[in-house]
C-alpha positions in Angstrom: -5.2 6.7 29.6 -7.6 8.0 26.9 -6.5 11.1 27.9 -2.7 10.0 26.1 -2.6 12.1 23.4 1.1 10.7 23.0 0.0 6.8 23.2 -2.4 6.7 20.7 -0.7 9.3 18.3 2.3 6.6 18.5 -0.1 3.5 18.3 -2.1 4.9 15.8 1.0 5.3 14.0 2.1 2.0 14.8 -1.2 0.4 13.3 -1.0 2.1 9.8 2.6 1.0 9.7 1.5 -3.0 10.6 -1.7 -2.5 8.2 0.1 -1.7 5.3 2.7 -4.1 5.8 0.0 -6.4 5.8 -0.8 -5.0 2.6 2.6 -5.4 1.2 3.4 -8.5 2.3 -0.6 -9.8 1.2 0.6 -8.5 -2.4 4.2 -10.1 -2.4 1.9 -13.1 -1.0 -0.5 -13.6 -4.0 2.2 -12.9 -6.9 3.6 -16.0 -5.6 0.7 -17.4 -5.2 -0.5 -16.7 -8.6 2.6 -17.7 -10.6 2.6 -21.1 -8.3 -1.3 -21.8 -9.5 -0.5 -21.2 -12.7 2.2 -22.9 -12.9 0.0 -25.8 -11.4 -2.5 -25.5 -14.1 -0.3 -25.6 -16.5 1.1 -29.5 -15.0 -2.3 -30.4 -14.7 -3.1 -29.8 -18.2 0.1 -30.8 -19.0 -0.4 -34.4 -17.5 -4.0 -35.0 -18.4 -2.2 -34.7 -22.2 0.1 -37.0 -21.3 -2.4 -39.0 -20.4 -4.4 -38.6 -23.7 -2.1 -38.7 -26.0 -1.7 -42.6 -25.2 -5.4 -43.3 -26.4 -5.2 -40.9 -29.3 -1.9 -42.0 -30.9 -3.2 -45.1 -32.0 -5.9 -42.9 -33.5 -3.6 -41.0 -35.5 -1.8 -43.6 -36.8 -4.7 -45.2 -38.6 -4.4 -48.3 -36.5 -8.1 -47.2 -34.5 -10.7 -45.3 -36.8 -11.7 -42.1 -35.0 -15.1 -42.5 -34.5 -14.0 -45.2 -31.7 -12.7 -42.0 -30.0 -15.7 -41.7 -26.8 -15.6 -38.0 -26.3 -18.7 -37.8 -24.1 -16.7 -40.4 -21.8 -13.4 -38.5 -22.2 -15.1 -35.5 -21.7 -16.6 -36.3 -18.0 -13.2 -37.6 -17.0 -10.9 -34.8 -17.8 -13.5 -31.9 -17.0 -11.4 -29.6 -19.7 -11.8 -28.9 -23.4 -9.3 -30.9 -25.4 -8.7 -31.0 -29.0 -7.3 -33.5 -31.7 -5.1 -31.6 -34.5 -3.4 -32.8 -37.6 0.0 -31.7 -38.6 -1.0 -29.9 -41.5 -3.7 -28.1 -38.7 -6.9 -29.7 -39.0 -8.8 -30.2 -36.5 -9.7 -33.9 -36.2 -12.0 -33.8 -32.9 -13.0 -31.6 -30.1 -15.1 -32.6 -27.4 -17.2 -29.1 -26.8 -17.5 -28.1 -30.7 -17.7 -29.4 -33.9 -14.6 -30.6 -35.6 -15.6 -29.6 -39.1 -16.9 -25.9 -38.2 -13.7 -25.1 -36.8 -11.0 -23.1 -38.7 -7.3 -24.5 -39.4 -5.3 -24.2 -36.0 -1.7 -24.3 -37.1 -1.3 -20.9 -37.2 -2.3 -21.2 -33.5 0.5 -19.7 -30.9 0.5 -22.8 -29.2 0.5 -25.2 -31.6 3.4 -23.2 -33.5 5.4 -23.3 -30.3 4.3 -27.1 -29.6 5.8 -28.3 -33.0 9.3 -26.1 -32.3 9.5 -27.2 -28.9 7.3 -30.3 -28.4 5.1 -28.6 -25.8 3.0 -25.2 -26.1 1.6 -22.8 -23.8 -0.5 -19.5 -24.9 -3.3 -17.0 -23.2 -5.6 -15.3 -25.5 -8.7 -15.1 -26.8 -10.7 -18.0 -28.2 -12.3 -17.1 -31.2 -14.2 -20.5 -31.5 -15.7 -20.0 -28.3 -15.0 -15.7 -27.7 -13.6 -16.1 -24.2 -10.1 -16.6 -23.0 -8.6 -19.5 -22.8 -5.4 -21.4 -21.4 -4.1 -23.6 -23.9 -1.7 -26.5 -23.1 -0.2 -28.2 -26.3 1.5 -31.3 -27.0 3.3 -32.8 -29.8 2.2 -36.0 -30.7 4.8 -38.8 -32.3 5.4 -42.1 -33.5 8.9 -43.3 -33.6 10.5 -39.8 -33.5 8.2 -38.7 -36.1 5.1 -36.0 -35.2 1.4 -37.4 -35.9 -0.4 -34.7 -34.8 -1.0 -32.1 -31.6 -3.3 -32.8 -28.8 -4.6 -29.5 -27.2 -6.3 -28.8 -23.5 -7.6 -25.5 -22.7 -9.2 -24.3 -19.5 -11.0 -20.9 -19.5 -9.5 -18.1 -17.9 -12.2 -16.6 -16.1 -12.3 -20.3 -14.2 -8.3 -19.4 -13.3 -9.0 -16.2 -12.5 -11.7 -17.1 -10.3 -9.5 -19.4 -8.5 -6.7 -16.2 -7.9 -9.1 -14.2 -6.7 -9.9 -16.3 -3.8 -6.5 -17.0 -3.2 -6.2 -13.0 -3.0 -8.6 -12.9 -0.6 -7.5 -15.7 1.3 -4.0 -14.4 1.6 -5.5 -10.7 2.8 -7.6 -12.0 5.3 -4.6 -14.0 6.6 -2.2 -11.0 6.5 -4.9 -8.8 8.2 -5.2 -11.9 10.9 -1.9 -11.9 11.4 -0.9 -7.9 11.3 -4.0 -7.6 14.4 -1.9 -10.2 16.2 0.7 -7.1 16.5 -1.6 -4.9 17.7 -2.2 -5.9 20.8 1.5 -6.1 22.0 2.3 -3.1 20.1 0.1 -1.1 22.1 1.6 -2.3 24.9 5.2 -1.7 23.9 4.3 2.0 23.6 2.6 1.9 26.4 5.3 1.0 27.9 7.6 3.4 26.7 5.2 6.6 26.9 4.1 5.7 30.2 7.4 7.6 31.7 6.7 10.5 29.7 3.3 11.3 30.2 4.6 10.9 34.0 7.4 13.5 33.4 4.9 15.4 31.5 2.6 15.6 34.8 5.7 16.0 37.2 6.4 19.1 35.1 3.0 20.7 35.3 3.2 20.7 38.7 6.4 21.5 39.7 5.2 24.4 37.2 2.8 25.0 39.5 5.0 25.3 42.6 4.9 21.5 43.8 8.6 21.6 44.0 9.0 18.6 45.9 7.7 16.3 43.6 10.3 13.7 42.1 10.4 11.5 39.2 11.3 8.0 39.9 14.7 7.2 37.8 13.6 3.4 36.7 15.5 3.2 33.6 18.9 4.4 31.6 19.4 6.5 28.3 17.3 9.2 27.4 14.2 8.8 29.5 16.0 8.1 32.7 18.8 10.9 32.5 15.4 13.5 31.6 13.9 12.0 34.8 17.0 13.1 37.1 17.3 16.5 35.1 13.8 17.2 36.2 14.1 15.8 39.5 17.6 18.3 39.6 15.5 21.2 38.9 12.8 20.0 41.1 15.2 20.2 43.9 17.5 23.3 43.2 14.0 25.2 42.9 13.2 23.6 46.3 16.5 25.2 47.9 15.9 28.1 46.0 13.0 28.9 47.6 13.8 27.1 51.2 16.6 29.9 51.0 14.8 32.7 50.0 11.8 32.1 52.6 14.7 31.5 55.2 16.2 34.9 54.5 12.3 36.6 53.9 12.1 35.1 57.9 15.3 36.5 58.8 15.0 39.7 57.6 11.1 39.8 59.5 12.7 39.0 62.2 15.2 42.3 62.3 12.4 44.2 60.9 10.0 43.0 63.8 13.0 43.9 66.3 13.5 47.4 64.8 10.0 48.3 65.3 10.2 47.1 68.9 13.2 49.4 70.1 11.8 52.3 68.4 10.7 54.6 71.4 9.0 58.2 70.3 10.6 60.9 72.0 8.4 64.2 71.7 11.0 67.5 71.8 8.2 69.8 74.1 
């Protein structure tokens, strides 16, 4: 079987094809994946302000001074960065820097969006704290009237982190899964190379003058009408030659009875 130049041409084949399917279908995998996660961060966030925004209303109101606000508290509950802004865009509180060294933030992309559309989302660069962030912001009102944004941000590199397991989760799985193919792959081609290495054999020694070798016919369509073409030609060069040694006998024979009758006869 190692010798089956044909087999493992075809499974060889046959592999590359179910390894980069794999490879498609790990990459099809992890865009979902990825817009999915995001899309989960982005509820997350989106519900922790939710949250928040209850205890910080009152807060912006006037009705509880801001130093009441416990950020250290706050902070070891959510985990993520959150920040207090005013309408006009100044920043009231943050919980990893200081409120007062911080530049105006209503020029921010997601604060803009988050007083057009009462909720803001932006990537980019954090030039407070010179990484990338995820921001999640959210309009803040009292009686149908905006108070103020709260803002919660998650780094990116902590996002992308999380994606890049899920990329390698998702490739060892479609690698898992593609090597589960393998195995009966190998024997499907088996299977259907197995006749013609057989014909291939037959042939070679028909070739070399084993005419009465024959092909056992186990199967229809291409492979099984080959198998009784060969097996044809097999047996017409079989009577071929059965004929022509009969006649090589035959004509022996008359020779042998020529040579018997001959009688020299000498003239003197």
């Amino acid at each position: 079987m190692l010798k089956n130049r044909l087999l493992w041409q075809i499974s060889g084949i046959l592999g590359l094809m179910i390894f980069v399917g794999a490879l498609v279908f790990a990459t099809l995998a992890t865009s979902q994946m990825e817009r999915e996660h995001r899309a989960n961060i982005t509820a997350l966030l989106s519900a922790e302000a939710q949250i928040l925004g209850e205890l910080i209303i009152p807060i912006l109101v006037g009705e509880t001074p801001l130093t009441t606000l416990p950020l250290e508290r706050l902070s070891s509950a959510i985990e993520h960065r959150f920040t207090i802004i005013a309408t006009d865009g100044r920043v009231l509180a943050d919980n990893w820097k200081l409120s007062d060294t911080m530049d105006n933030h209503g020029a921010r992309p997601e604060i803009i969006a988050a007083n057009r559309d009462a909720f803001g989302i932006a990537e980019r660069f954090s030039t407070t704290l010179e990484e990338n962030m995820l921001y999640v912001a959210l309009r803040l009102e009292r009686d149908g009237a905006p108070i103020g944004f709260l803002r919660i941000a998650v780094p990116l590199a902590e996002v992308d982190e999380q994606l890049a397991q899920l990329r390698w989760q998702a490739f060892l799985v479609s690698v898992f899964v593609g090597s589960l193919f393998l195995v009966p792959g190998f024997l499907l081609v088996r299977q259907v190379t197995r006749p013609i290495t057989e014909m291939t054999r037959v042939a070679g020694a028909i070739a070399e003058g084993h005419y009465e070798l024959r092909l056992p016919v186990r199967r229809d369509g291409e492979v099984g009408e080959l198998s009784r073409v060969l097996n044809k030609l097999a047996s017409g060069a079989e009577e071929r030659i059965d004929e022509l040694t009969r006649s090589r006998n035959q004509i022996e024979a008359v020779l042998g009875g020529l040579m018997e009758g001959v009688v020299a006869v000498d003239l003197q």
